[in-house]
C-alpha positions as CSV (number, residue, x, y, z in Angstrom):
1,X,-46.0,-3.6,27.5
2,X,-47.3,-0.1,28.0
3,X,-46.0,2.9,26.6
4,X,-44.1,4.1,29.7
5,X,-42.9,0.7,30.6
6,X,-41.4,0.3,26.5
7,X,-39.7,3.8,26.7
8,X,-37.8,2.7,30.2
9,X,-37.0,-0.8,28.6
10,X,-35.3,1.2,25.7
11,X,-33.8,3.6,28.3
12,X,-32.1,0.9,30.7
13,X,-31.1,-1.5,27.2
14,X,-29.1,1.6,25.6
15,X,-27.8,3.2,28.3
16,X,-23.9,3.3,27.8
17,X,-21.9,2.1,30.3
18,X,-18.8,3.7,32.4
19,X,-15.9,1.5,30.3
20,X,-15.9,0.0,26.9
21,X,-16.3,-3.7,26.6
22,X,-14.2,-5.3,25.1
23,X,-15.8,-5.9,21.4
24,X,-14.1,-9.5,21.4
25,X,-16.0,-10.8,23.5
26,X,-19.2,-12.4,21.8
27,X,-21.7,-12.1,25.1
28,X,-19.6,-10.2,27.7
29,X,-20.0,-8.6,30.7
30,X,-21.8,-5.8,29.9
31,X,-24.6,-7.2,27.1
32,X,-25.3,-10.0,29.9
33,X,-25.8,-7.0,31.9
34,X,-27.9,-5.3,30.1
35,X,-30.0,-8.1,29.1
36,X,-30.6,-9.3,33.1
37,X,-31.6,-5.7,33.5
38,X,-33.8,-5.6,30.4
39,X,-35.6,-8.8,31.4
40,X,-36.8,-7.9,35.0
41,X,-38.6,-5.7,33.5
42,X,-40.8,-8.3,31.9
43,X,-42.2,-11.8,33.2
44,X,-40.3,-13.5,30.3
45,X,-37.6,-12.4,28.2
46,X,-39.8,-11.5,24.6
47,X,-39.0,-11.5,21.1
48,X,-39.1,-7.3,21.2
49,X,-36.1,-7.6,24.5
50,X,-34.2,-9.8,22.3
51,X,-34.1,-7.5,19.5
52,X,-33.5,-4.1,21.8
53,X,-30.7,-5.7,23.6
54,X,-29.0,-6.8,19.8
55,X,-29.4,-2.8,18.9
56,X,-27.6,-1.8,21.8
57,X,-25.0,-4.6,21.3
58,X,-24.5,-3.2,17.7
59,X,-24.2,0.3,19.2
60,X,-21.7,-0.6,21.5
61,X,-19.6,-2.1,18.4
62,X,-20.4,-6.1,19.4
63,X,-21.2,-7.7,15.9
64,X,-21.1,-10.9,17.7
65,X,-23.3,-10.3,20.7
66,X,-25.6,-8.5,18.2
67,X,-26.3,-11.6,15.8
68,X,-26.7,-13.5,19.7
69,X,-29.3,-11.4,20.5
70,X,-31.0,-11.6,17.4
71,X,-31.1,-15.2,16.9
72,X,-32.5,-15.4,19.9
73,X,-35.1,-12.8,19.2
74,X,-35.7,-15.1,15.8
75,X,-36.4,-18.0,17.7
76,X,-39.3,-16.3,19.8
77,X,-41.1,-14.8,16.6
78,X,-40.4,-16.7,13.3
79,X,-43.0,-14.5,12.0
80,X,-40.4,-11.4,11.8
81,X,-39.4,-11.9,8.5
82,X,-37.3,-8.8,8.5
83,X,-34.9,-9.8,11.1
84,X,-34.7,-13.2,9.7
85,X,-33.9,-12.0,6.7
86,X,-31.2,-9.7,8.4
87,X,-29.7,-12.9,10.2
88,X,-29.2,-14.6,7.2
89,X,-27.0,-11.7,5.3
90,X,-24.9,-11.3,8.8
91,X,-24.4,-15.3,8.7
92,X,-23.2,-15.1,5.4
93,X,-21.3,-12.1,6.0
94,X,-20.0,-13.9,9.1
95,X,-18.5,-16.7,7.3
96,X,-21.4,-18.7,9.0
97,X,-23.2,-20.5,6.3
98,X,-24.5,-23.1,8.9
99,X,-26.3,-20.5,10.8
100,X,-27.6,-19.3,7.7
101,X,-29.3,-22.6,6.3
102,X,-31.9,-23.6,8.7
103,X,-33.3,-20.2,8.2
104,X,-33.2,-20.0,5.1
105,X,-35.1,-23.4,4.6
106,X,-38.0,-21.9,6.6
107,X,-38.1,-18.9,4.2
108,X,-37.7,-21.1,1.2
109,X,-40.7,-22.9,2.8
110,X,-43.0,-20.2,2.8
111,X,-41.6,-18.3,-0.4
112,X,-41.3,-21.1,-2.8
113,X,-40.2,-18.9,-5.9
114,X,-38.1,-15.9,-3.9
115,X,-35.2,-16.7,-6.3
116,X,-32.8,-14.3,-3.9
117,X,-33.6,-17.0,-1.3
118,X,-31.9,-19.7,-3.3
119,X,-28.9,-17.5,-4.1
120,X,-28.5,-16.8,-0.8
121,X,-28.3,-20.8,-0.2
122,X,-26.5,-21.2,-3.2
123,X,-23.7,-19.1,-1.5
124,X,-23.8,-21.1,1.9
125,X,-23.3,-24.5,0.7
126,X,-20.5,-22.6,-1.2
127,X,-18.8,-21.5,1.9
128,X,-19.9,-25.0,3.2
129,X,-17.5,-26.3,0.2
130,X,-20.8,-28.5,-1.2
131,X,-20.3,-27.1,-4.3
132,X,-23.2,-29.3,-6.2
133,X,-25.6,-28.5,-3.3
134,X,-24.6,-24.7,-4.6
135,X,-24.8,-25.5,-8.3
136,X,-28.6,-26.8,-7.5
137,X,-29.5,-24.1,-5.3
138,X,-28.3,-21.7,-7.7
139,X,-29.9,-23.2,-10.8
140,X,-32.9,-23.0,-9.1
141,X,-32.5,-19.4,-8.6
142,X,-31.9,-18.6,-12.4
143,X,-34.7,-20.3,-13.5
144,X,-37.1,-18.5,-10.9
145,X,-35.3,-15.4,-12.4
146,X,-33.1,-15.0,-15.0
147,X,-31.8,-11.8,-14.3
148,X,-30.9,-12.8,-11.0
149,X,-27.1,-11.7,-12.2
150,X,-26.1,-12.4,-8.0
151,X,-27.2,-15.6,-8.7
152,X,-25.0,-16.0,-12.5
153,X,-21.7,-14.8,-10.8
154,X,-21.7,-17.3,-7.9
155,X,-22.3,-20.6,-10.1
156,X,-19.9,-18.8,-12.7
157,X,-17.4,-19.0,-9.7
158,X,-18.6,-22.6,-8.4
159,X,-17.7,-23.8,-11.9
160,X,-14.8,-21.6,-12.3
161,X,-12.9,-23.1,-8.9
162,X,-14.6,-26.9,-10.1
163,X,-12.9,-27.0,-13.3
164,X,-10.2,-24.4,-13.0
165,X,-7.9,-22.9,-14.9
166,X,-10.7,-23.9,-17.9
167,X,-13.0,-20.9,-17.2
168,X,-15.1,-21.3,-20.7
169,X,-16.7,-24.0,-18.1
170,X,-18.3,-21.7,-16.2
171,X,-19.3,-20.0,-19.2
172,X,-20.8,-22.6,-21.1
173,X,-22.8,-24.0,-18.3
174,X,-24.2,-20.3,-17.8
175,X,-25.0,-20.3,-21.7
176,X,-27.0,-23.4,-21.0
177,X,-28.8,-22.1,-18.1
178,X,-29.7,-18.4,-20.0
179,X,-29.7,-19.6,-23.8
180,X,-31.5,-16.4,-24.4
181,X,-30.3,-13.4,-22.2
182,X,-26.3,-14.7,-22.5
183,X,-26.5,-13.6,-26.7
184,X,-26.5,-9.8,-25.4
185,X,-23.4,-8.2,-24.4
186,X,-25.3,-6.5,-21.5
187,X,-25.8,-9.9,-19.7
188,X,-22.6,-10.7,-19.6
189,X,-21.5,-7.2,-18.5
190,X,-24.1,-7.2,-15.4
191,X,-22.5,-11.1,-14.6
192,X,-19.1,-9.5,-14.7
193,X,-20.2,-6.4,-12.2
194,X,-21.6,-8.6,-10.2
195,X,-19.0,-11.3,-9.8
196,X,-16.7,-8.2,-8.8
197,X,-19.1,-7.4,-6.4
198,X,-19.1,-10.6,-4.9
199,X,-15.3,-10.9,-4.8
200,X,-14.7,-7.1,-3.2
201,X,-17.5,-8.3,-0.3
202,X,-15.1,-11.2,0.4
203,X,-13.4,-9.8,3.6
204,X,-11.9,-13.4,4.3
205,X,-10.0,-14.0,0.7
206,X,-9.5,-10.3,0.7
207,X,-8.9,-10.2,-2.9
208,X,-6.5,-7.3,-4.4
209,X,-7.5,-5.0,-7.7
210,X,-5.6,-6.9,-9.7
211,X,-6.9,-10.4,-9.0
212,X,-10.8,-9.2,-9.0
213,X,-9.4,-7.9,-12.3
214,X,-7.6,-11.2,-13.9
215,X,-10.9,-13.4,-12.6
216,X,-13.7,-11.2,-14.2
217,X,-11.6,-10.6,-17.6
218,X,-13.2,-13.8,-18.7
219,X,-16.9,-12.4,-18.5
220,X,-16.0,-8.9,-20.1
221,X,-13.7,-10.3,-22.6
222,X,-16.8,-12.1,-23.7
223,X,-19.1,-9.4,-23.5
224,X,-17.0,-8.2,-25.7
225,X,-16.8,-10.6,-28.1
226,X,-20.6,-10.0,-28.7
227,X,-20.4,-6.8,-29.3
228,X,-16.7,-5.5,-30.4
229,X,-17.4,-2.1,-31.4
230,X,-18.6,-0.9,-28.0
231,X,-16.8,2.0,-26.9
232,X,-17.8,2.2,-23.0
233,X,-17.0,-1.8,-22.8
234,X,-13.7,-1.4,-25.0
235,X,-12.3,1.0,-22.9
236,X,-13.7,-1.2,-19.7
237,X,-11.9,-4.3,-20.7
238,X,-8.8,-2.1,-21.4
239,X,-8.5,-1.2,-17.9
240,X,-8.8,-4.1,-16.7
241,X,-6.3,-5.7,-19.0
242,X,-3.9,-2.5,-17.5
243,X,-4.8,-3.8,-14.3
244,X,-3.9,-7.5,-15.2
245,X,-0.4,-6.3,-16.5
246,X,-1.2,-7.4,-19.9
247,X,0.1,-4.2,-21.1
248,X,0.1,-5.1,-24.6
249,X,-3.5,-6.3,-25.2
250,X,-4.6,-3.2,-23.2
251,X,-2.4,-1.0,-26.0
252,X,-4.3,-2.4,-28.3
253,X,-7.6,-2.0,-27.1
254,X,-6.9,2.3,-26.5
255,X,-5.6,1.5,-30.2
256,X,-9.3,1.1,-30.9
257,X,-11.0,2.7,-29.1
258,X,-9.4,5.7,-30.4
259,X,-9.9,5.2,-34.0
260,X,-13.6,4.9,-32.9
261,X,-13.7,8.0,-30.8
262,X,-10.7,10.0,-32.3
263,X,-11.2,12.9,-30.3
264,X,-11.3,11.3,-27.0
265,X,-8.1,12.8,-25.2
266,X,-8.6,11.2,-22.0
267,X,-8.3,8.0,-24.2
268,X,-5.1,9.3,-25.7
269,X,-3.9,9.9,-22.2
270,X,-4.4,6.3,-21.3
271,X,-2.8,4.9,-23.6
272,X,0.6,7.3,-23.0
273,X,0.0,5.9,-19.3
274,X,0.2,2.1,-20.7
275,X,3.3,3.1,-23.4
276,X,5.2,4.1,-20.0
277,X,4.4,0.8,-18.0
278,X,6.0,-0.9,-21.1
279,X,8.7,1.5,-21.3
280,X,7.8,2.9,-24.4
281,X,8.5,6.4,-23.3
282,X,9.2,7.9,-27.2
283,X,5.5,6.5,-27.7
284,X,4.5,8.2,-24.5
285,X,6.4,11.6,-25.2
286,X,4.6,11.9,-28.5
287,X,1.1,11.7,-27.5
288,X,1.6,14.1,-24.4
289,X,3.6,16.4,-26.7
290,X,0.5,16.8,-29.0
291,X,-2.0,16.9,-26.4
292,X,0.1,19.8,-25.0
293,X,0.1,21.4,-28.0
294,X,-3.8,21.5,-28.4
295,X,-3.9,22.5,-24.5
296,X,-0.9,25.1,-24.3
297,X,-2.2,26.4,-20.9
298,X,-2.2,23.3,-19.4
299,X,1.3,23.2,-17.2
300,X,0.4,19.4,-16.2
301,X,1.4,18.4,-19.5
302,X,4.5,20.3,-19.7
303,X,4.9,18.6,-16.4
304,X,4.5,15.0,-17.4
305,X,6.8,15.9,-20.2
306,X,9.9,17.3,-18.4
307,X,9.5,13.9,-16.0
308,X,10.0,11.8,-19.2
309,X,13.2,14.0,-20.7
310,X,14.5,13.4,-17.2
311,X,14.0,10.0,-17.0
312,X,15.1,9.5,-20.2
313,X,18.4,11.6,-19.5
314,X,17.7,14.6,-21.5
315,X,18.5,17.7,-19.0
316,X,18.0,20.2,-21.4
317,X,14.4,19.2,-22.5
318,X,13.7,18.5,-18.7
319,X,14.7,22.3,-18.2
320,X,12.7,23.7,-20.7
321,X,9.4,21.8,-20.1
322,X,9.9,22.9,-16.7
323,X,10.1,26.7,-17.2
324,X,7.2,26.6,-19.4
325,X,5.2,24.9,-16.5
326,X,6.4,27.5,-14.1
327,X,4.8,30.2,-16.9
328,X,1.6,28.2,-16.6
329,X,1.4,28.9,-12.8
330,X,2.9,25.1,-11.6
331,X,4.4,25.8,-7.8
332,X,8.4,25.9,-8.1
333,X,8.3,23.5,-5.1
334,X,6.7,21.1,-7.8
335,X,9.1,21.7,-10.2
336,X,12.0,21.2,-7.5
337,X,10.8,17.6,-7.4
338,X,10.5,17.2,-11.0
339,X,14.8,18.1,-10.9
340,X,15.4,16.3,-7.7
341,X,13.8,12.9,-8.8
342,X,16.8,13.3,-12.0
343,X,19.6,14.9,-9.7
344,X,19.4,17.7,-11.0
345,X,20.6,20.0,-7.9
346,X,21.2,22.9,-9.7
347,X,18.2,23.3,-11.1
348,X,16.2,21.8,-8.0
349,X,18.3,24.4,-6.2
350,X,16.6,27.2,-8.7
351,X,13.3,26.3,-8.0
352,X,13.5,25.8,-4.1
353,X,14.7,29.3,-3.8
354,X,11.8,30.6,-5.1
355,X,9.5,28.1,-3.4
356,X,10.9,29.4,-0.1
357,X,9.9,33.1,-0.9
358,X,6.4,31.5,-1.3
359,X,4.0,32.5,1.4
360,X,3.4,30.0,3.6
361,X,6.4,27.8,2.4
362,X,6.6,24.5,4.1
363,X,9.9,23.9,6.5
364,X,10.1,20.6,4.3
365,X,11.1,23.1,1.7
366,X,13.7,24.9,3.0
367,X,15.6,21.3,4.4
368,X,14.9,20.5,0.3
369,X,16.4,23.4,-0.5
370,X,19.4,22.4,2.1
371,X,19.7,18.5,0.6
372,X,20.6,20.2,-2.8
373,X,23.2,22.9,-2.0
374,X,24.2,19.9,0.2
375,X,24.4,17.4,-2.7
376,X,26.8,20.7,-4.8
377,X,28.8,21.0,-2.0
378,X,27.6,24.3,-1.0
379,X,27.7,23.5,2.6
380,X,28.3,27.1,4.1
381,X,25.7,28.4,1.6
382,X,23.2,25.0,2.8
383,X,24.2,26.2,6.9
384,X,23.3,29.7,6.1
385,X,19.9,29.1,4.8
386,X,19.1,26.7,7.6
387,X,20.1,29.2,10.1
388,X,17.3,31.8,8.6
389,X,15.2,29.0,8.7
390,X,15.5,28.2,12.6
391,X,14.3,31.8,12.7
392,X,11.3,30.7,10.8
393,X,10.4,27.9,12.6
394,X,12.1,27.8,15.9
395,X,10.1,24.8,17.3
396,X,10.7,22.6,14.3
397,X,13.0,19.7,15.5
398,X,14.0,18.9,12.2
399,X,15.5,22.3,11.3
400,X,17.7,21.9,13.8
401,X,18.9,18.2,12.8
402,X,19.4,19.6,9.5
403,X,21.9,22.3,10.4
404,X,23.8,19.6,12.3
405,X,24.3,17.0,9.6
406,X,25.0,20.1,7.6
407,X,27.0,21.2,10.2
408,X,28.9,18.1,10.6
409,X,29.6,17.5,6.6
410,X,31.0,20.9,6.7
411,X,33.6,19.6,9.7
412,X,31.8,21.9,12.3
413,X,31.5,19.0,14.9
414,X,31.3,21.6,17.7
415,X,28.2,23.3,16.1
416,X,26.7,20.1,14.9
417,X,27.0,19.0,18.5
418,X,25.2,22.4,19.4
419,X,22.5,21.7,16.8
420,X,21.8,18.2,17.8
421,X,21.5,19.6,21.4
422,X,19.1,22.1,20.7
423,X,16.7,19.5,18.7
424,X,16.6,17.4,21.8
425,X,15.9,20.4,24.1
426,X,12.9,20.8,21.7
427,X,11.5,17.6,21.4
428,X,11.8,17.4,25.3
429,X,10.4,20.8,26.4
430,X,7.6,20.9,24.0
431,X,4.0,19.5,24.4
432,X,2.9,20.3,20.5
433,X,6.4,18.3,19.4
434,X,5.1,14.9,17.7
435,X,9.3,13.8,16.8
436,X,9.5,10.2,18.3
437,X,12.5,10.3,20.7
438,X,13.9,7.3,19.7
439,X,14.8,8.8,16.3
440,X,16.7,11.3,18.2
441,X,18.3,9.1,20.3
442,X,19.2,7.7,16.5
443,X,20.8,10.7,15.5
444,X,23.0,11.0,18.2
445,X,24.5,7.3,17.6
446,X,25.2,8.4,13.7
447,X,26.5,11.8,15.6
448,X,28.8,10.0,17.8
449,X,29.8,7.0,15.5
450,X,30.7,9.4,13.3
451,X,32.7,11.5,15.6
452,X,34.6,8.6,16.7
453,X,33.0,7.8,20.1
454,X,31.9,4.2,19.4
455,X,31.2,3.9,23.2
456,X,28.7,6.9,23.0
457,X,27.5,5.9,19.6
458,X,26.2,1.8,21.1
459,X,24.6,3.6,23.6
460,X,22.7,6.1,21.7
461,X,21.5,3.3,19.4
462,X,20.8,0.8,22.0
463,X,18.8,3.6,24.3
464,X,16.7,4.3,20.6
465,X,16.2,0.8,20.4
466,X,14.6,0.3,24.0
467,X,12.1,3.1,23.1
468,X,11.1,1.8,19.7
469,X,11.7,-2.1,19.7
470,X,11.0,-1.5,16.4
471,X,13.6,0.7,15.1
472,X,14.9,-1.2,12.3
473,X,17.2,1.8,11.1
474,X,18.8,1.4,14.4
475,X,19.2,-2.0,15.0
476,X,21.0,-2.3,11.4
477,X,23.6,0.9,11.9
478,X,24.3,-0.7,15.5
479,X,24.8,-4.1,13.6
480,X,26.8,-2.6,10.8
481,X,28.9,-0.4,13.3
482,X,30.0,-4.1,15.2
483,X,30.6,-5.8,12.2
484,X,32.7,-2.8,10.2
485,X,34.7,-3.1,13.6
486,X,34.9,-6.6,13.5
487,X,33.2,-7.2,17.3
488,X,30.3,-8.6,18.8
489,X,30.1,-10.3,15.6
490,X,26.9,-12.9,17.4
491,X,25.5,-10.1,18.7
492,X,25.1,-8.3,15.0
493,X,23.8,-11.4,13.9
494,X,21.0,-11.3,15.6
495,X,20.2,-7.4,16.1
496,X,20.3,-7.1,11.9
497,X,17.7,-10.3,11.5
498,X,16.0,-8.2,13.6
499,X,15.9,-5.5,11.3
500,X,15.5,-7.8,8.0
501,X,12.0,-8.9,9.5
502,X,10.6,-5.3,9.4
503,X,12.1,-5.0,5.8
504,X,13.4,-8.4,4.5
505,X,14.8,-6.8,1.0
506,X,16.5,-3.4,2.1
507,X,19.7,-3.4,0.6
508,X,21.4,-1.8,3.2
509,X,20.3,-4.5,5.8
510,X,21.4,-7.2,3.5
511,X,24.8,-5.8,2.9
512,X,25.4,-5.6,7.0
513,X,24.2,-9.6,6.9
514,X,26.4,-10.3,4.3
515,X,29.1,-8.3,5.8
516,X,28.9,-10.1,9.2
517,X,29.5,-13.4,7.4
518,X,32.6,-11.9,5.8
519,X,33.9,-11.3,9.1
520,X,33.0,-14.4,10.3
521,X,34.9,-15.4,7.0
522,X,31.7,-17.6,6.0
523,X,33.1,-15.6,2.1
524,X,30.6,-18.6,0.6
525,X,27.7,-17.3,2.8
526,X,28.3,-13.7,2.2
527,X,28.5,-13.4,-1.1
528,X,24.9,-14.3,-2.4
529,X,23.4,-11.8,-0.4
530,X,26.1,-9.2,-1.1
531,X,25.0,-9.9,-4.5
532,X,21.3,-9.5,-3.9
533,X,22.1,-6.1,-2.3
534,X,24.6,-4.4,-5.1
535,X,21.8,-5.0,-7.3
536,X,18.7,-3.8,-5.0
537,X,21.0,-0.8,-4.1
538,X,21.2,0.2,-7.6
539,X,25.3,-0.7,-7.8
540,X,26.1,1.4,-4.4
541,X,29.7,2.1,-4.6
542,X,30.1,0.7,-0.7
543,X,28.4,-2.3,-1.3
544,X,30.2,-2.8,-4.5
545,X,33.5,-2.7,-2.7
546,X,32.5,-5.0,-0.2
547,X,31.3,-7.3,-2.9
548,X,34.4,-7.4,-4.6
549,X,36.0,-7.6,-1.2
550,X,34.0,-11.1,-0.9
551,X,35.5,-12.6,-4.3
552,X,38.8,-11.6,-3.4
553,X,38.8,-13.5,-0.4
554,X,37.3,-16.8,-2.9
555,X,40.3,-15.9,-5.2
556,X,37.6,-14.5,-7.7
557,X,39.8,-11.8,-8.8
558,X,38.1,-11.0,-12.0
559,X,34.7,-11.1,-10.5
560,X,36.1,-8.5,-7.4
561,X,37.6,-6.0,-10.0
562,X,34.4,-6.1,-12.6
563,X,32.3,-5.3,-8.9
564,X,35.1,-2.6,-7.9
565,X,35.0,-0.9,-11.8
566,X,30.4,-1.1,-11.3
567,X,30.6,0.3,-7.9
568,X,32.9,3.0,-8.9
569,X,30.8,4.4,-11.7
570,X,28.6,5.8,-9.0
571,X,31.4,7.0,-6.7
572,X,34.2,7.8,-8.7
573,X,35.9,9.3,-5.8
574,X,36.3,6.8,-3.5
575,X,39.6,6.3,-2.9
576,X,39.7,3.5,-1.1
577,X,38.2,1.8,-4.5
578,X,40.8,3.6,-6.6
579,X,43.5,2.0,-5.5
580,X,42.1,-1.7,-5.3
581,X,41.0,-1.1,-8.5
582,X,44.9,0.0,-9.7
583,X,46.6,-2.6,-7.5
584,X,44.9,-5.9,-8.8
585,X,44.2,-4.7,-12.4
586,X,48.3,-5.3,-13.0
């Protein structure tokens, strides 16, 4: 083919076309196309119009037409080692060991001692499941090289599924095939590394951190074992003991590797990080307290330390390592968090009102700032700051929606109304607005059910429902709303296993499940799950009462008053608890 003839040939093969193909489709419409075009240009379809028409397939994002093309391309020209060598990785990459082998046997053919080769087969009669086809193949490949570490990690993981959960096996068997490489620490390091490797380019098995982790411990723990006062590989098997949860060989190994390197902070840090993932927050507390003391313009320390007095319900510590962040520079908005994660509104509230005076303060801020007057009681002082900030941002939906729970706590239902009204007439008349319309259509079923308009309220949730099918939020409050009022009890049945697919352990969800059954007065049904949710809900005082409510009705009246006394503790006044509470404790 002459120049001007190639240069068309490329022209016509790449050209884009007017729609996107669908990539599913492993020859479609357009690559067919493309290749019928390609090919009148020549007497006979060649090995060079095969391989043109699988670059354009890959441009267009068609893996499958791609590999076509290629194979085809193959077929013409065995001689073009490179794109046989390419159809081998994408058949193994593929999944497609059996388009991989006969290829591969050619290559072995006329490279006899290309070790990668006989990984490479070594892998496909491993996808093939003929695991002591692999073991051979991949024998073979050691002793052509012996740092063929690709090569070490697949048998290690031939043998390691063979004889599973024994995984000195796989071990001992690679001790055997490397007698003299598998005495140095390094080997089995590079084995390990590349094992990982191999399990993170597994896109079928799709292996998490944490299991990558807890199969390659084996290998570094015995690296390891070689050489056990290597700093870089203590510290490596320490993380990935963190990563396999086994919190308290990972302790031990920061243990040592800080007595080796005692001036290794990041070490120190670490190992605080691993105290708190085994609740050992005192141990925690005391390394981060010195650290901060050698780094005493470092506010993320004083930081890390007020979240540990908060957590460990020390207010007044919290406090104080929070102002002396806020002298190190730390954002207030930060150290709002810090107080709100512990409930600590009055501080939070301290913080936010300086965050808001920031420039450039986030509305998010201000409706924080809201939530924790809220969460005092302030409500006039929470509506007063969210009217400055619809001034601020008068296109931000959720300003509005604010002031109208706000609004609505405060027993404004007129203004709330008003509020809710002026969110919708923002979300509908603005083209920038990005506030899904079937959460607003949610707001106004909590508006109205809350109001007392149940009619208004099943509308609201059933219109948010038809533009989000998956509205789970909805689907429950509309289930919850039928059941508290003891109707369309089949209906609620259904609408709230709905919402359990989308979040199976919710507690909320669970308690509306179990409260249908009550109605229903399935009491045995009911009260497992109530159970389940007290507990996931952190002992909410509503679905305490309901629990107790359920033991009642199984003349469990010891069990209902011990869930009544739990569930009180976090609302002490409920009065509707109160009095159960004082009626059946006579």
């Amino acid at each position: 083919m002459n120049a001007f003839a190639l240069n068309l040939f490329l022209f016509v093969a790449c050209s884009k076309p007017t729609t996107t193909p669908p990539a599913s489709e492993s020859t479609n419409t357009f690559t067919t196309n493309l290749f019928q075009a390609t090919s009148s240009l020549l007497s006979e379809p060649s090995a060079l119009s095969y391989y043109v028409q699988g670059i354009c397939a890959e441009a267009q994002n068609d893996p499958q037409a791609a590999f076509h093309y290629y194979q085809l391309a193959f077929a013409k020209d065995p001689s073009f080692t490179e794109l046989g060598k390419l159809i081998i990785e994408q058949s193994l990459a593929m999944q497609k060991p059996d388009q991989a082998l006969p290829v591969l046997q050619q290559f072995i053919q006329k490279e006899p001692n290309n070790s990668t080769l006989y990984s490479q087969q070594g892998l496909a009669y491993f996808l093939l499941k003929k695991k002591e086809l692999a073991q051979k193949s991949l024998e073979k490949a050691i002793t052509l090289n012996t740092t063929n570490y690709q090569a070490y990690a697949l048998l290690y993981q031939t043998l390691e599924e063979t004889h599973a959960p024994d995984q000195n096996q796989g071990i001992t068997a690679i001790q055997k095939k490397a007698p003299k490489q598998s005495t140095q620490s390094k080997f089995w390091v590079n084995t390990g590394e590349a094992y990982a490797n191999l399990l993170t380019d597994n896109e079928t098995a799709k292996f998490t951190t944490a299991q990558i982790a807890q199969k390659t411990l084996p290998l570094f723990q015995h690296a390891l074992d070689l050489s056990p006062n290597n700093l870089a590989l203590i510290i490596r098997l320490a993380e990935i003991q963190t990563l396999c949860t086994n919190y308290s060989q990972a302790i031990t190994l920061y243990q040592k590797a800080i007595r080796l390197s005692p001036k290794n902070e990041m070490l120190q840090s670490r190992l605080a990080v691993v105290y708190l993932n085994t609740d050992q927050k005192n141990k925690a507390i005391s390394i981060i307290e010195n650290l901060s003391r050698k780094h005493p313009d470092n506010g993320q320390f004083f930081i890390a330390l007020a979240k540990l007095y908060g957590q460990q319900n020390n207010p007044s510590k919290m406090q104080t390592y929070l102002d002396l962040a806020e002298t190190k520079g730390i954002e207030p908005a930060l150290l709002a968090e810090v107080a709100t994660q512990n409930r600590d509104w009055s501080l939070s509230e301290k913080y936010l009102k300086k965050a808001i005076l920031k420039p450039g303060a986030d509305f998010n801020v201000w409706i924080q700032l809201t939530e924790a007057l809220a969460e005092q009681n302030k409500l006039s002082e929470a509506l007063a700051i969210m009217k400055k900030a619809q001034l601020q941002f008068p296109s931000t939906p959720e300003i509005f929606l604010i002031s109208s729970l706000i609004a609505r706590q405060n027993k404004q239902t007129k203004l709330a109304q008003d509020f809710l009204q002026q969110t919708e007439q923002i979300i509908t008349n603005s083209t920038e607005s990005t506030y899904p319309l079937d959460e607003l259509y949610y707001q106004w079923g909590v508006f109205y059910e809350q109001t007392g308009d149940l009619e208004k309220s099943e509308k609201s949730f059933q219109k948010s429902i038809s533009l989000n099918p998956k509205n789970h939020k909805a689907m429950n409050y509309l289930s919850y709303q039928w059941a508290d009022h003891n109707t369309k009890l089949d209906q609620a049945l259904e609408l709230v296993k709905k919402a359990l697919t989308h979040e199976p352990e919710n507690p909320a969800y669970l308690d509306t499940l179990g409260w249908i059954y009550y109605q229903q007065k399935k009491y045995q049904d009911a009260l497992p799950i109530i159970e389940k949710a007290f507990k996931k809900s952190n002992f909410d005082a509503e679905i305490g009462e309901h629990l107790g409510d359920i033991h009642l009705k199984l003349n469990h009246t010891s069990e209902a008053l011990k869930a009544w006394e739990k569930a009180i503790q976090n609302d002490p006044k409920r009065e509707s608890l109160r009095k159960k509470i004082k009626n059946y404790s006579r």
